[in-house]
C-alpha positions in Angstrom: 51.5 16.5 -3.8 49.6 12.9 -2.6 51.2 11.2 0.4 53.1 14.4 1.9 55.6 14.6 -1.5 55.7 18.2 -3.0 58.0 18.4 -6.1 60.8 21.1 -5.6 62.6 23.3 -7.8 66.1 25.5 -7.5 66.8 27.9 -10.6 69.9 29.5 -11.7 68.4 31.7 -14.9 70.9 32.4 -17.6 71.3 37.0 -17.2 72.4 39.7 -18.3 73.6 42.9 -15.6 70.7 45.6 -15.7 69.0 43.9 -18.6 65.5 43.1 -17.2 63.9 42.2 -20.2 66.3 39.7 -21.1 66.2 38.6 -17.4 62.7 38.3 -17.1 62.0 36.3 -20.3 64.2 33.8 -19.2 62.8 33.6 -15.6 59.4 33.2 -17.9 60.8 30.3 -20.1 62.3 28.3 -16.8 58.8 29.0 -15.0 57.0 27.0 -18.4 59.8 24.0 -18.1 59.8 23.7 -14.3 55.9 23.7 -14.5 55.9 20.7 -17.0 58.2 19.0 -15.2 55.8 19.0 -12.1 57.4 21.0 -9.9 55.4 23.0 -7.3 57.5 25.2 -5.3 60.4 27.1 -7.4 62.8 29.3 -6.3 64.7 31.7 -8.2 68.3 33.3 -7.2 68.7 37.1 -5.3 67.9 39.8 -7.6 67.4 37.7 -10.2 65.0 40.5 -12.1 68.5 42.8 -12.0 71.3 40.7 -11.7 73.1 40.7 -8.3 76.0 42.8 -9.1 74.5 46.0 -10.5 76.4 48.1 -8.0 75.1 51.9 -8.0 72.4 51.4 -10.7 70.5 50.4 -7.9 69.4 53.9 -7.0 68.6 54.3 -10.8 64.9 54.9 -10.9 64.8 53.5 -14.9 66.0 50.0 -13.1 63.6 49.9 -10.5 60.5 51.2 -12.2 61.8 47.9 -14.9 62.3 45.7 -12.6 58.5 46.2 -11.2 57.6 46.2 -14.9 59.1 43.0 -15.6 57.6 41.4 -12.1 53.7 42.0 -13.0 54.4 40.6 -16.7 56.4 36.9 -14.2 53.3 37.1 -11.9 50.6 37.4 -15.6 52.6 34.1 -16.6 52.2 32.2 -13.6 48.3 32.3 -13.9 49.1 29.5 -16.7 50.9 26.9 -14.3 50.0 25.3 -11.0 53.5 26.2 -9.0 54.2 28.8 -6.9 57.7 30.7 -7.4 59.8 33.3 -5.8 62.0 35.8 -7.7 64.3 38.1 -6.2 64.4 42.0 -7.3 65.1 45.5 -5.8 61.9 47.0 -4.8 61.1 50.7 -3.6 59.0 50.8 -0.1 58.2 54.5 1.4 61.2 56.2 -0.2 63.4 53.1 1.0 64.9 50.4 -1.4 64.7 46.9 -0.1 66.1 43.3 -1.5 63.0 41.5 -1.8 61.4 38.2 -2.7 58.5 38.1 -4.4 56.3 35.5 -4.5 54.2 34.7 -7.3 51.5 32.5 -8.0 48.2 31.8 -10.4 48.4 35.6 -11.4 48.9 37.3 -8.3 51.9 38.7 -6.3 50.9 37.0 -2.7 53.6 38.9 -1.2 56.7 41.0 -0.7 59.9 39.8 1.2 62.4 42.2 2.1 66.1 40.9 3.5 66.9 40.8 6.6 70.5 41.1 7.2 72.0 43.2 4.7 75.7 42.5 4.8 78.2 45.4 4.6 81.8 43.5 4.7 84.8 42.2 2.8 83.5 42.5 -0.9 79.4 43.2 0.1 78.2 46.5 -0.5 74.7 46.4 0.2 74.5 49.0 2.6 75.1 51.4 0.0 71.5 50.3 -1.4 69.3 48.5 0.4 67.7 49.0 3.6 67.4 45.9 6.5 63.5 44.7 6.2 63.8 42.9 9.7 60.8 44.4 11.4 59.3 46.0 8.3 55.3 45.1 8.3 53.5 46.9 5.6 51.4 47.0 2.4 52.2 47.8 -1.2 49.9 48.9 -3.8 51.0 47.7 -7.2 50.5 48.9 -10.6 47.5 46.6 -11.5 46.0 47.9 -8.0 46.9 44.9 -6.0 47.5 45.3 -2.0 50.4 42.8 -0.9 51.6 42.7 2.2 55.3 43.3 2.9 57.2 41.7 5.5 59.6 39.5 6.8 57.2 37.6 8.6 55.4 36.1 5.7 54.1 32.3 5.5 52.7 31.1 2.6 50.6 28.2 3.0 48.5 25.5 0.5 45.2 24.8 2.0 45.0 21.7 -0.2 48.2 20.4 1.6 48.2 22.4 4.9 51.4 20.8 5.8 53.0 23.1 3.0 54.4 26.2 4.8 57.0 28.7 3.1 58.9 31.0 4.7 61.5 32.9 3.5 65.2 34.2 3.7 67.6 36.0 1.8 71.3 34.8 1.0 73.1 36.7 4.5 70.2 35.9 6.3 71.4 32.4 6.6 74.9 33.1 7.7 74.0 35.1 11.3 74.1 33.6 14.1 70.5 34.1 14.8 69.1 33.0 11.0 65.2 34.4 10.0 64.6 30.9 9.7 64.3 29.8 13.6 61.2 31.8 13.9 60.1 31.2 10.7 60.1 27.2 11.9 59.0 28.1 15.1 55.8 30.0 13.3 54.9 26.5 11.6 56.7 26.9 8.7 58.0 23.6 6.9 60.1 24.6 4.0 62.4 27.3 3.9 63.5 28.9 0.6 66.4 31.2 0.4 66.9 33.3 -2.8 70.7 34.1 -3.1 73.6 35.4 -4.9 76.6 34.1 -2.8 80.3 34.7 -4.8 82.6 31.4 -4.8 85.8 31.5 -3.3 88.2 28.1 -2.2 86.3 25.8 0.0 83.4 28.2 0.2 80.9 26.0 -1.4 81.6 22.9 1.2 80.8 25.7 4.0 77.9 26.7 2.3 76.5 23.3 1.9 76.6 22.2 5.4 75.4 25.3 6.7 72.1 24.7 4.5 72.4 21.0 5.5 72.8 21.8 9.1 70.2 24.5 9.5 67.4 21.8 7.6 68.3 19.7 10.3 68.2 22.0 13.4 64.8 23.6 12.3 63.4 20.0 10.6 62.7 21.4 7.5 63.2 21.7 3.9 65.9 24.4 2.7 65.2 24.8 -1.1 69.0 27.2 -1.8 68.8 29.2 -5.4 72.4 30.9 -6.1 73.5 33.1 -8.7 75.7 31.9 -11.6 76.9 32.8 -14.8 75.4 36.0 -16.2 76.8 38.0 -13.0 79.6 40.8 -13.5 82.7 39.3 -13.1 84.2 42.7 -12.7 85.5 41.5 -8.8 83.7 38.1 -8.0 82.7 34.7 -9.4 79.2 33.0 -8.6 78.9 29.4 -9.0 75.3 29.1 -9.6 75.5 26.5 -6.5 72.2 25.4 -5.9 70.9 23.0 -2.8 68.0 21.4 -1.7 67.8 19.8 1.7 65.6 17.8 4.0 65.7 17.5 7.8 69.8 16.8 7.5 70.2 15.7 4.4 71.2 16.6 0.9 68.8 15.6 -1.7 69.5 17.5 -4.3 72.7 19.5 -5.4 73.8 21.3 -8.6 77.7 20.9 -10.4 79.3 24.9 -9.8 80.0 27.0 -12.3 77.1 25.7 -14.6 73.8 27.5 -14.6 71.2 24.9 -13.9 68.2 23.4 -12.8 67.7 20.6 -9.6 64.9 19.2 -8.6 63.6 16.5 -6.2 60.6 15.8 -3.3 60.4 17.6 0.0 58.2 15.2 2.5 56.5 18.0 4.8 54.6 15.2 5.7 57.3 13.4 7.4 58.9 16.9 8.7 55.6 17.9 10.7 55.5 14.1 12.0 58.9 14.7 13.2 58.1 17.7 14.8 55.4 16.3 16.4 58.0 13.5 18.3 59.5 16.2 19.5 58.0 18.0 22.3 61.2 21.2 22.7 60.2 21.8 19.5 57.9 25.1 20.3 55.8 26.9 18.2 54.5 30.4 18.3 52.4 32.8 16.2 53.7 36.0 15.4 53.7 35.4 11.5 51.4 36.7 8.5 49.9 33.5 7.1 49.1 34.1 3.1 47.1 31.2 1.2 48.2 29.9 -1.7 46.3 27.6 -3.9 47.6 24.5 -5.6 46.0 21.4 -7.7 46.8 18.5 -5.3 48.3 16.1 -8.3 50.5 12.6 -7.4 54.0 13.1 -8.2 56.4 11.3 -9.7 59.0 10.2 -7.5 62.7 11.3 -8.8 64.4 11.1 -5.4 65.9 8.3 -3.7 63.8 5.9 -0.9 66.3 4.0 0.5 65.4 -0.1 1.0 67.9 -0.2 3.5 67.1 2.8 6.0 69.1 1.2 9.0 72.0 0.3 7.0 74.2 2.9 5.0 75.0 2.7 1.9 78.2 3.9 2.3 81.1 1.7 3.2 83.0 4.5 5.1 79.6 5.8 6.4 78.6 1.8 7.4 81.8 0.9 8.9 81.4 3.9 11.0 77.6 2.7 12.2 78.9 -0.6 13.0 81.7 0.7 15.0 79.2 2.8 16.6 76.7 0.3 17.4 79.2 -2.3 18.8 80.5 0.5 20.5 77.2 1.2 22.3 76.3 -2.7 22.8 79.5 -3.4 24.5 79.6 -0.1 27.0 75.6 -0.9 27.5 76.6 -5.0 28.4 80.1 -3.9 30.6 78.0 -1.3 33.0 75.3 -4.7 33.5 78.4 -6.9 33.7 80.2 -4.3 36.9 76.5 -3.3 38.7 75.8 -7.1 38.9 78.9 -8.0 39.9 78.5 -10.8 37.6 81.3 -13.6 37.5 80.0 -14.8 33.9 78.3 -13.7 31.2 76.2 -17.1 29.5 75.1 -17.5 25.8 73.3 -19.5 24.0 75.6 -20.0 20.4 73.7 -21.3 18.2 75.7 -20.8 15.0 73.2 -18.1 14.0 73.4 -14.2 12.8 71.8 -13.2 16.2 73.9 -15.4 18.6 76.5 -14.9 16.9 76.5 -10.9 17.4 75.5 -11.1 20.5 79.4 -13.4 21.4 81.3 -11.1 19.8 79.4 -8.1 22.0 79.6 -10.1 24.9 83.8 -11.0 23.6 84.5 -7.4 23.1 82.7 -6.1 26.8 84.4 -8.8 28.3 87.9 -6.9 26.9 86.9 -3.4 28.5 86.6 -5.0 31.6 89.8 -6.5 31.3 87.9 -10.1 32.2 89.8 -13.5 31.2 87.4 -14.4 28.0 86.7 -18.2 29.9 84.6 -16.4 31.9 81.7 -16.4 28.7 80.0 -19.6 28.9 79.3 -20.3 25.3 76.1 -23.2 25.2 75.5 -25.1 22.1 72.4 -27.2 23.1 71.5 -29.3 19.9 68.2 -30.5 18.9 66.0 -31.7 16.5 66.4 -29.4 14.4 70.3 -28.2 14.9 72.1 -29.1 11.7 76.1 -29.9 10.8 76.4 -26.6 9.5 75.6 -24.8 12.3 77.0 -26.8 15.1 80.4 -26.4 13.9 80.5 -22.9 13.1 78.9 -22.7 16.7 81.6 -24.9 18.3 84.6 -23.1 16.1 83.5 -19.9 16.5 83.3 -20.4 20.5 86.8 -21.8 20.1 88.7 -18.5 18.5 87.0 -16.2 20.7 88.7 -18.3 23.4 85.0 -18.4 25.8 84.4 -21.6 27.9 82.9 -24.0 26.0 80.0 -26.0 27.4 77.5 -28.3 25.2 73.9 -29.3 26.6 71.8 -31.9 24.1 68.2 -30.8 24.8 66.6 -33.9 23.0 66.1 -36.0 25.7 64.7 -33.6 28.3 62.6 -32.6 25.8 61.3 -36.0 25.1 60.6 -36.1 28.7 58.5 -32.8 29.0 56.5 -33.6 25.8 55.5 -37.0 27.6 54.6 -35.2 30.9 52.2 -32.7 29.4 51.1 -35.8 26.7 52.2 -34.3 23.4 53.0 -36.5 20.3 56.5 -35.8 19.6 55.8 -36.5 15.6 53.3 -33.8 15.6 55.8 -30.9 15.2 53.0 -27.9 15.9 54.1 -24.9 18.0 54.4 -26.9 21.3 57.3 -29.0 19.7 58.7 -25.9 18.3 58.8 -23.7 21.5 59.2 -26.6 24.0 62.4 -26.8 22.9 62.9 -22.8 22.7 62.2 -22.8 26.5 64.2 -25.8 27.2 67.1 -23.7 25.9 66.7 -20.7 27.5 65.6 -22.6 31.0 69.3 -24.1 30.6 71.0 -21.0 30.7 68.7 -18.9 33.4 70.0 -22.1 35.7 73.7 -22.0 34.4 73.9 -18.6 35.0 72.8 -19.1 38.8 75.4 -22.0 39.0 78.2 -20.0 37.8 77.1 -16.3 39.1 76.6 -15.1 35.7 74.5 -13.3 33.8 72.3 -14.6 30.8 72.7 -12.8 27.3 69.7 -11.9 25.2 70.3 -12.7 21.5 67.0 -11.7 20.0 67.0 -8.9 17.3 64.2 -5.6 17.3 63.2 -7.4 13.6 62.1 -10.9 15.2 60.4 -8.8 18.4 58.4 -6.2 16.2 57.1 -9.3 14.8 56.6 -11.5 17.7 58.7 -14.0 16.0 60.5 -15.0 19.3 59.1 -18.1 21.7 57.1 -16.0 24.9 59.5 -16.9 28.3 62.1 -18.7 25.7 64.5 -16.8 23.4 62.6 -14.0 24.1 64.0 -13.7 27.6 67.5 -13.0 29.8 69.0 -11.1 32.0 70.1 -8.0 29.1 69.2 -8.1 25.8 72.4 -6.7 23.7 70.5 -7.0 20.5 67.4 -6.0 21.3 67.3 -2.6 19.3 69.3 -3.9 16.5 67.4 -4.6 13.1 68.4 -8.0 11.3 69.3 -6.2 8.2 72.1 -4.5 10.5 73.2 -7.4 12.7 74.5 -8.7 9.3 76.3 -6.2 8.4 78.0 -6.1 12.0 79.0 -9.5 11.5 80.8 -8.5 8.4 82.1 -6.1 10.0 83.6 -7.8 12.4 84.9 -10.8 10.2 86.6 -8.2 7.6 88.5 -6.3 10.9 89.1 -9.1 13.3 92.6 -9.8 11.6 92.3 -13.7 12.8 91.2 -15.4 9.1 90.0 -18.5 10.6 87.6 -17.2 12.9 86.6 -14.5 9.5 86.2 -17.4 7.4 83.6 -19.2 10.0 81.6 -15.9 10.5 81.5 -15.5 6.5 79.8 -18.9 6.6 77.3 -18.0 9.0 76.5 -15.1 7.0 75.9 -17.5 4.0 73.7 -19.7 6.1 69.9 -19.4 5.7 68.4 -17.9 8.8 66.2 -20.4 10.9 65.4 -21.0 14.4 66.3 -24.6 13.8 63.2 -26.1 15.6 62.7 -28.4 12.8 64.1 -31.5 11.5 66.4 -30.6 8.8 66.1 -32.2 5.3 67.5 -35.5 4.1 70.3 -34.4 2.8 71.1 -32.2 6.5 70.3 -28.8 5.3 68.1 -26.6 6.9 64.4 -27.0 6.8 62.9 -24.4 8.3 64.0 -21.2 6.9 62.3 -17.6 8.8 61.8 -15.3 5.7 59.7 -18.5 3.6 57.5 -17.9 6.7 57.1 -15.0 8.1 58.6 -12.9 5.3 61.9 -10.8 3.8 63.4 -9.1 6.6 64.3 -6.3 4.1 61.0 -6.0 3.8 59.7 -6.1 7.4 63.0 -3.6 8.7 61.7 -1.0 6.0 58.2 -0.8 7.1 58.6 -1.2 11.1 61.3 2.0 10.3 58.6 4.1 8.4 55.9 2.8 11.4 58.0 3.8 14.0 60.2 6.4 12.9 57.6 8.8 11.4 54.2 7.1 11.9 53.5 6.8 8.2 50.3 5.6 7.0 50.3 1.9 5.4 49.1 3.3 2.1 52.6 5.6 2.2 54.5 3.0 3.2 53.5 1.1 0.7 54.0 3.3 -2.0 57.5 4.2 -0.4 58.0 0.4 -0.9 57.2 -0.2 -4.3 59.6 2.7 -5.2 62.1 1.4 -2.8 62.1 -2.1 -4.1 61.3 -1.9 -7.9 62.7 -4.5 -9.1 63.0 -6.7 -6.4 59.5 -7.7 -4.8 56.7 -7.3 -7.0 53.5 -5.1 -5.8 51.4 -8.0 -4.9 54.6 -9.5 -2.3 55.2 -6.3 -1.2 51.5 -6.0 -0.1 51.0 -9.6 0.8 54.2 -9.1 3.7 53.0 -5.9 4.6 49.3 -7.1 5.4 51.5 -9.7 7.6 53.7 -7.2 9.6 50.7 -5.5 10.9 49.0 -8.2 11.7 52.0 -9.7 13.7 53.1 -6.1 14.8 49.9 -5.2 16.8 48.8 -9.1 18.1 52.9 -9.9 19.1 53.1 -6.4 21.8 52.6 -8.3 24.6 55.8 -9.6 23.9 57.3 -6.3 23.1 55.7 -5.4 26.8 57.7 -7.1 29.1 61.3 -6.7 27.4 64.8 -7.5 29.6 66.6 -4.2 29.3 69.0 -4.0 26.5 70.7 -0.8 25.1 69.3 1.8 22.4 71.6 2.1 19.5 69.7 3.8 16.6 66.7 6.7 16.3 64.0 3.3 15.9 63.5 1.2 19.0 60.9 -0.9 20.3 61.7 -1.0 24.4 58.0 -0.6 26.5 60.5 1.4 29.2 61.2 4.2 26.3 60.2 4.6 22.5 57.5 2.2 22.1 54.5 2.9 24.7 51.9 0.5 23.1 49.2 -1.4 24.4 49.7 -5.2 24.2 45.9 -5.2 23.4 45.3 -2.6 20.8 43.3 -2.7 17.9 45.1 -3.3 13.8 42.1 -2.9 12.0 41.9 0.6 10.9 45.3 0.3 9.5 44.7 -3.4 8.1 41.5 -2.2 6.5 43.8 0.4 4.8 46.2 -2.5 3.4 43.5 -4.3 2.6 41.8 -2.1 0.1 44.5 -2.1 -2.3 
């Protein structure tokens, strides 16, 4: 339960129809085995004590007064494990019979949870039985002289991790249009469970799926989904014992059908009540019961998957749909500049580099909404000391199939010239000989663009500005910044993109080169033997690294101590716990000194939920403080 992680549990027991004893021992048995596998919230299928399909034996009062039987001797075993479970059984409330969930933990029965919704079409029956609970708000005594409340409206919440808040529904009560749930969220609670025993039937199981995926999404919270499965009369229906557990929109967890089982994974309620918090429509009220709970707070042992890649999918359908969507957005963004301006040109430094390189093909493809003659790009190379073979020609090529105007501006001399006139050593290469040449560049273009009524093109990514690695009034300037929300560990993978869907396999084979060529700002002289000198990650760090951390900064506000651990899981294997640390001290450091950078952005266009524009999702003072979250790295 450290860092926001509560281990989760769906059960589909192994039963027999009306045969509570048999049920209830093996509820018992899967309570031991989810216990000692760590999980701390289980959930049990509808009527579980009973079996689902017991029909008119429902009003028998032998089955009822056994199924209460069989619940005190659940809730006597739970006082042996640290977990809190919910079982499903018919339960007798002044002379009515409600579906219930009860929900035991440590010994006690904290409370009773009647359905909602009780469906009464097609092959449900329920009617016939059970009475709707919606409004119901009373106690029970039970037979060990316990007072539970009974309701609807019950939270259960863990003190030792108040972000822990259960609420519950019933199978139906997920499929209304107006779902328990929304006010269960909108009470506070974090995770929903839902006890059910829905039938399968062709394509029934893809519906249910999203509709649990969706609703985690809509209400930003957990859905923990417990079907029924084998064991159920098959006398009309089948169950498929499908069993789901979701987080804020996605699937984390899900069960084969037909094959009574157990699933299991982490719910963050961490990250669910830090999203919530972004999100001021997101109101809150208080009309519920809140009932405590109490659980040892224990580190768990990560079984689901942390992504090292959170901007990129790992999908190739799901990616090539990002990328379409992100050039998408970077070209509509650029074409509405391009027609407000009036602009004549769009200019662009090419450099032969990922960046620059994204940012041509943007500018190529805004160029073919408009309908604009592609000459009208003025593609600069402007070599210096540091540009090498490599680059220059895939710069110059590259220019060349995407038809732009090619122009070519040697910045040596100039720079010679200004790094005589302010009296710098030109052998000393220190910052001034870096970024003198950085603002050189960029001074170039700002003056081509006026000659030629154009507009100057931004090529810097949201990686290099979240950590200031971008010369002040140099690269880090223009007129609109295309790339400015795009991570580098995307912009590679839209260049790939690109090349593999271009259908031209010359100017595919150049951009597969650039994407083999180290990434540099080429400020330096290069080696003896021409390659590159000065490569970006040997100096300020892996941008695999530094695009996973500013994600879980800025996304969800983690801590660095989650982060971290978030890292090591995410990169086992890969980086080592003393890199990861070492490049993490670094990203705050540069994160929180570099804002004043970040401050005074040219616009550019949002394209994912993690952006770092002072005009909308990053508000930060330039001159804010990184200790308290440095000392926090530090300690480790």
């Amino acid at each position: 339960m450290k860092y926001g992680f509560v281990k989760v549990a769906a059960v589909t027991p192994e039963i027999k129809v009306a045969d509570t004893v048999y049920n209830g021992e093996q509820i018992r048995a899967l309570m031991k085995e989810t216990a000692e596998k760590g999980a701390k919230v289980v959930v049990f299928p509808e009527l579980c004590i009973t079996g689902y399909t017991c029909g008119d034996l429902f009003l028998q009062e032998t089955l009822l007064k056994a199924a209460k039987d069989e619940l005190m001797k659940i809730a006597a075993a739970s006082e042996s494990c640290d977990a809190i479970y919910f079982v499903g059984l018919p339960f007798a409330v002044n002379g009515k019979l409600y579906n219930v969930a009860a929900a035991v933990c440590k010994g006690e029965i904290l409370g009773l949870v009647p359905k909602s919704f009780i469906p009464n079409y097609n092959e449900f029956y329920e009617v016939r039985h059970f009475t709707s609970g919606n409004g119901l708000e009373t106690e029970e005594i039970l037979p060990n002289g316990q007072i539970v409340p009974v309701s609807a409206d019950l939270i259960f919440y863990c003190p030792n991790m108040p972000e822990l808040k259960i609420a519950v529904e019933i199978c139906e009560d997920l499929w209304i249009p107006n779902p328990p749930s929304i006010r269960h969220a909108m009470a506070g609670a974090t995770v929903m469970v839902n006890l059910s025993a829905s039938d399968e039937m062709t394509g029934k199981h893809k519906y249910r799926r999203d509709l649990v995926n969706g609703q985690s999404a809509r209400l930003v919270c957990g859905y923990i989904y417990a079907s029924a499965g084998e064991g159920e009369s098959t006398q009309d229906l089948v169950f498929s014992a499908h069993n789901i557990i979701a987080e804020n929109g996605s699937i984390l967890a899900e069960s084969p059908k037909f094959e009574n089982s157990i699933i299991y994974t982490e719910i963050d309620v961490e990250r669910l009540e830090a999203e919530r918090r972004r999100k001021n429509t997101f109101e809150i009220t208080d009309d519920h019961i809140f009932v405590p709970f109490g659980l040892e707070k224990s580190k768990v042992m990560m079984t689901r998957y942390i992504d090292p890649a959170p901007f990129v999918p790992a999908n190739s359908k799901h990616r090539k749909e990002r990328c379409e969507d992100v050039f998408g957005i970077q070209a509509m963004g650029l074409k509405k500049r391009l027609e407000h301006t009036h602009a004549k040109t769009a200019v662009i430094g090419v450099s032969g580099g990922l960046d620059s390189t994204l940012a041509l093909l943007v500018t190529a493809k805004a160029f073919d909404m408009l309908g604009k003659d592609r000459k009208d790009i003025v593609a600069v190379t402007m070599p210096g000391f540091g540009t090498t073979d490599r680059t220059y020609d895939n710069a110059v090529s590259m220019i060349q199939y995407l038809g732009a105007a090619f122009t070519e501006v040697n910045i040596k001399e100039s720079v010679l010239k200004h790094f005589a006139d302010i009296g710098h050593d030109a052998n000393v290469h220190d910052v001034t000989y870096e970024n003198a040449q950085a603002r050189e560049r960029t001074q170039i273009l700002m003056d081509i663009a006026n000659k030629e009524n154009g507009m100057v093109i931004g090529t810097g990514d949201m990686s290099e500005l979240a950590l200031g690695w971008a010369t002040y009034n140099g690269d880090h300037m223009s007129m609109y910044a295309v790339n400015a929300s795009v991570p580098k560990t995307l912009v590679r993978f839209l260049v790939e993109y690109y090349a593999e869907s271009c259908k031209d396999e010359a100017l595919a084979a150049v951009l597969r080169d650039i994407l083999d060529t180290p990434v540099s700002p080429e400020l330096l002289p290069p080696q003896e033997n021409g390659e590159i000198a000065q490569k970006t990650e040997d100096l300020v760090g892996p941008y695999e690294l530094h695009d996973f951390f500013l994600y879980y900064v800025l996304r969800f506000g983690f801590s660095p101590e989650k982060i971290y651990m978030l890292a090591r899981a995410a990169f086992a294997g890969t980086y080592d716990d003393a890199v990861i640390l070492k490049w993490l001290k670094v990203f705050y450091r540069r994160f929180f000194s570099q804002q004043f950078k970040r401050s005074c952005l040219p616009d550019g266009p949002k394209v994912g939920s993690v952006a770092v524009s002072p005009r909308g999702d990053l508000r930060m003072p330039s001159d804010a403080c990184a200790r308290i979250w440095l000392d926090e790295v530090v300690k480790y």
